[in-house]
N, C-alpha and C positions, 0 to 999 in steps of 0.2 A: 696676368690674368687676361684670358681670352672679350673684348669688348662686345664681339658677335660670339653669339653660341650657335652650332652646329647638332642636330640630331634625325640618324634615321627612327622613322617609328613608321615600320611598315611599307607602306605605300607613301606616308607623309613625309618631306624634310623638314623640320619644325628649325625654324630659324629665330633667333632672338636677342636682338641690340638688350646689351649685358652691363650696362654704364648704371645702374638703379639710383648710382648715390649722387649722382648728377640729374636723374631724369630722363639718361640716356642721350645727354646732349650730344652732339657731333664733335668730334677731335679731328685732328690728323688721320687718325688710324679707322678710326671707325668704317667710314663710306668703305674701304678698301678691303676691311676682314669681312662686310655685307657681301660685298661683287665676288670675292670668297668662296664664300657659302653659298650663295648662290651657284656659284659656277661649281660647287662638288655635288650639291643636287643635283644642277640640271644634266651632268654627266654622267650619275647613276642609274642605270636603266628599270631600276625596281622601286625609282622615286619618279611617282605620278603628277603630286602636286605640291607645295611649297604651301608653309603657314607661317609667316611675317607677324612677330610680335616686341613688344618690350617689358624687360623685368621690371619690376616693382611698382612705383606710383605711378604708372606713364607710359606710353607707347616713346615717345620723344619730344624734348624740351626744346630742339631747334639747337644752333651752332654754339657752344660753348664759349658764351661771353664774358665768362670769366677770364678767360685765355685768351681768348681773341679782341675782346674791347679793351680789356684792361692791360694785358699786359705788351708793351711797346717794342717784345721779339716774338713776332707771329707771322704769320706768311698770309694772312688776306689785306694786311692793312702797309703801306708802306711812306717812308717818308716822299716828300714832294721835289723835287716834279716826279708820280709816278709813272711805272713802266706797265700799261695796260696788258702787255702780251704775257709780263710774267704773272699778274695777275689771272688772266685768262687761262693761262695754263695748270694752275692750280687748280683753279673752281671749275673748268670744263674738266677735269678728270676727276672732280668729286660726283658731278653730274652726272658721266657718264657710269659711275659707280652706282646712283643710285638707278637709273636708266639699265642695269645689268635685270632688274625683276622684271621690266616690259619687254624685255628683248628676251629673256630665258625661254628656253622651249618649251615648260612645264609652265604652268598657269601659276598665279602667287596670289594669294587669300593676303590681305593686311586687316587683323586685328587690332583695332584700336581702342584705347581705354586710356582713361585720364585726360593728355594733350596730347596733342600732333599741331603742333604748331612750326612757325615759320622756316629753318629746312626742314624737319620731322614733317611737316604737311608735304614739302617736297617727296621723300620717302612714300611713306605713305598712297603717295596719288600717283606714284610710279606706278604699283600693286596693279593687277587686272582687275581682279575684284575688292574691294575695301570695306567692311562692316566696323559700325561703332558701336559704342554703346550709349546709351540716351544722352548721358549727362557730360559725356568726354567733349572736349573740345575741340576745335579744328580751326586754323587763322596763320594769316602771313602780318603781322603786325611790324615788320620794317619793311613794308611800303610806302609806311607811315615817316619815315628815316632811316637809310642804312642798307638798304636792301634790296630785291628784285627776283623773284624766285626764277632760279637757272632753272628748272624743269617744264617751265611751264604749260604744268600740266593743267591750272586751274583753268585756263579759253579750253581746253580739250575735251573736259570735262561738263564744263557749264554753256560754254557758249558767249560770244563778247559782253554781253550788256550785265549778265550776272557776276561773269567772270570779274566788270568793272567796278562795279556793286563791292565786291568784297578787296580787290585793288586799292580804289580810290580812299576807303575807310580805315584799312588792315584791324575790320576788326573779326574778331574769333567768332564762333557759332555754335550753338552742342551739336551731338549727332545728330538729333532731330530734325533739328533746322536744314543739318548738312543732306540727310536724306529727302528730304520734301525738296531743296534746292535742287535736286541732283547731282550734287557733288560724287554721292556713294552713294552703293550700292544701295545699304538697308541700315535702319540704327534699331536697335532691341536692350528695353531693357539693362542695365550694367548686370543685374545678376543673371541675364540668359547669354550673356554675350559669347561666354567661352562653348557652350553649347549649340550654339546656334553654328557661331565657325564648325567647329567639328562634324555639321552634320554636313555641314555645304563642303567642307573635305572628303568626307566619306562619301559622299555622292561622286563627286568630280573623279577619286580614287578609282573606281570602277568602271572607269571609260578606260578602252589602250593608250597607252602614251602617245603615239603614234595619232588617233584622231584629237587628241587635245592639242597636240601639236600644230597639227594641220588648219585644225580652226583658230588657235589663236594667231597662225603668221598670215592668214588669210585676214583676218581683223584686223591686226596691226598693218598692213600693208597699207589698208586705207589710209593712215591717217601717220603713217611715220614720218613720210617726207618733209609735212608739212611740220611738225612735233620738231624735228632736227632744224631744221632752218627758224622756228622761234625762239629754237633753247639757246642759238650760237647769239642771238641778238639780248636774249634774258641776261646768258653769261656774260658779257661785255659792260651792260649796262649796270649787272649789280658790283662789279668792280667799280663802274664809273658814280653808283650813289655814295659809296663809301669812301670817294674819295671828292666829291662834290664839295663846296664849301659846307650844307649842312653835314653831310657826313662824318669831316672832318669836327666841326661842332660837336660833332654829339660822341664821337671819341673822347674829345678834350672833357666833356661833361662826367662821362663815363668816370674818368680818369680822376676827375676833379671830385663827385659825389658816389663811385661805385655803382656797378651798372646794377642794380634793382632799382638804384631809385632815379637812373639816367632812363630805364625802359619805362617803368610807372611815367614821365614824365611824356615818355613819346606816346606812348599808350593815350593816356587821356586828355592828351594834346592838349599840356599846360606850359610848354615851353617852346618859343618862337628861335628855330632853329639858325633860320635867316640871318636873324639878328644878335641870335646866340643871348639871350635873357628868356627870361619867365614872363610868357603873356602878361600885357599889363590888367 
């Protein structure tokens, strides 16, 4: 079964991470059947604009920790002494995978509902424009341990001091919050949400391709070079949290109690990863 789904509908390419029974977490496969679908939109010349979504509960639950924390043959986590570069090679072409909707020549709408949380927020803040709905959430919570968002797109977004604001906590926000911060665009609503995208598609749909094009590589030019030169220093460093001694910690934690209740602990910062025990 297809992990991204693919559809034309008119002028729209309606695009949507198809993982529901996970939350849409990130695999292997996923980032790459996204850049996909992307790249068959933005090749069709009677696809205007691009609608980024996720089936079921969720926009995206972030990297599949079931797979990747727990289980000890995975490709982000390596025994020691690790090899940063094959590290890097991995997660800088998930990156740029997700990096294929800001780079697309068609504009990308990202609808969000439920979570978008830690890579899922990556995704997500790739999108040109991003709507939530009131009560979804949005958070990079292994910042906290583990992690280091390769896109980052949240300084692009917010700007340093907010950006660190939600860095230094990792913790989650609804859309509310996310839109008054500035993260995104607008939050509306959970029951207007799917309406509201659709109208702000229909709108965008009736401009020629041709000027959407031109104004979005006109916008991105501003601010690409800089966007590339922090994602190669994000990418390096979230190999290097997960391989840090807390990193490593909170694997073995994983490993040892299952990662819900390894992530609840980093979450509410009741476990001293340093020391590898439970706050006294």
């Amino acid at each position: 079964m297809s992990k991204v789904l693919y559809e034309k509908d008119g002028r729209i390419g309606r695009i949507t991470l198809n993982r529901p029974e996970v939350m849409n977490a990130i695999d292997d496969d996923l980032p790459h059947e996204l850049a996909a679908a992307v790249a068959e939109a933005d090749h069709n010349r009677d696809i205007h604009v691009m609608v980024l979504s996720g089936a079921g509960k969720a926009f995206c639950a972030g990297y599949d920790l079931a797979h990747y924390a727990e289980d000890p043959d995975n490709r982000i986590t390596q025994d020691m002494p690790w090899d940063p570069m094959q590290d890097f090679q991995f997660m800088w072409a998930n990156t740029q995978a997700f990096m294929s909707l800001f780079r697309a020549m068609k504009p990308v709408i990202c609808k969000v509902h439920g979570h978008s949380v830690a890579g899922g927020s990556d995704i997500a803040l790739c999108a040109d424009l991003t709507v939530m709905g009131d009560t979804a959430q949005i958070g990079y919570m292994p910042t906290r341990v583990w992690g280091c968002p390769t896109t980052a797109m949240w300084v692009h977004r917010l700007g340093p001091e907010k950006a660190k604001r939600m860095m230094f906590t990792g913790d989650k926000i609804s859309g509310v919050e996310a839109a008054e911060m500035g993260l995104v665009l607008k939050s509306v609503p959970d029951d207007q949400l799917d309406a509201e995208v659709e109208a702000l598609a229909a709108r965008m749909a009736s401009v020629p391709v041709n000027q959407l094009a031109m104004q979005k590589m006109v916008i991105n030019a501003a601010v690409e070079e800089k966007i590339n030169q922090t994602q190669r220093l994000a990418t390096v460093f979230d190999g290097i949290t997960r391989h840090s001694p807390e990193g490593i910690n909170f694997k073995a934690r994983v490993e040892q109690v299952g990662w819900k209740q390894a992530v609840q602990e980093r979450d509410t910062g009741t476990f001293d990863w340093t020391r590898n025990k439970p706050f006294d």
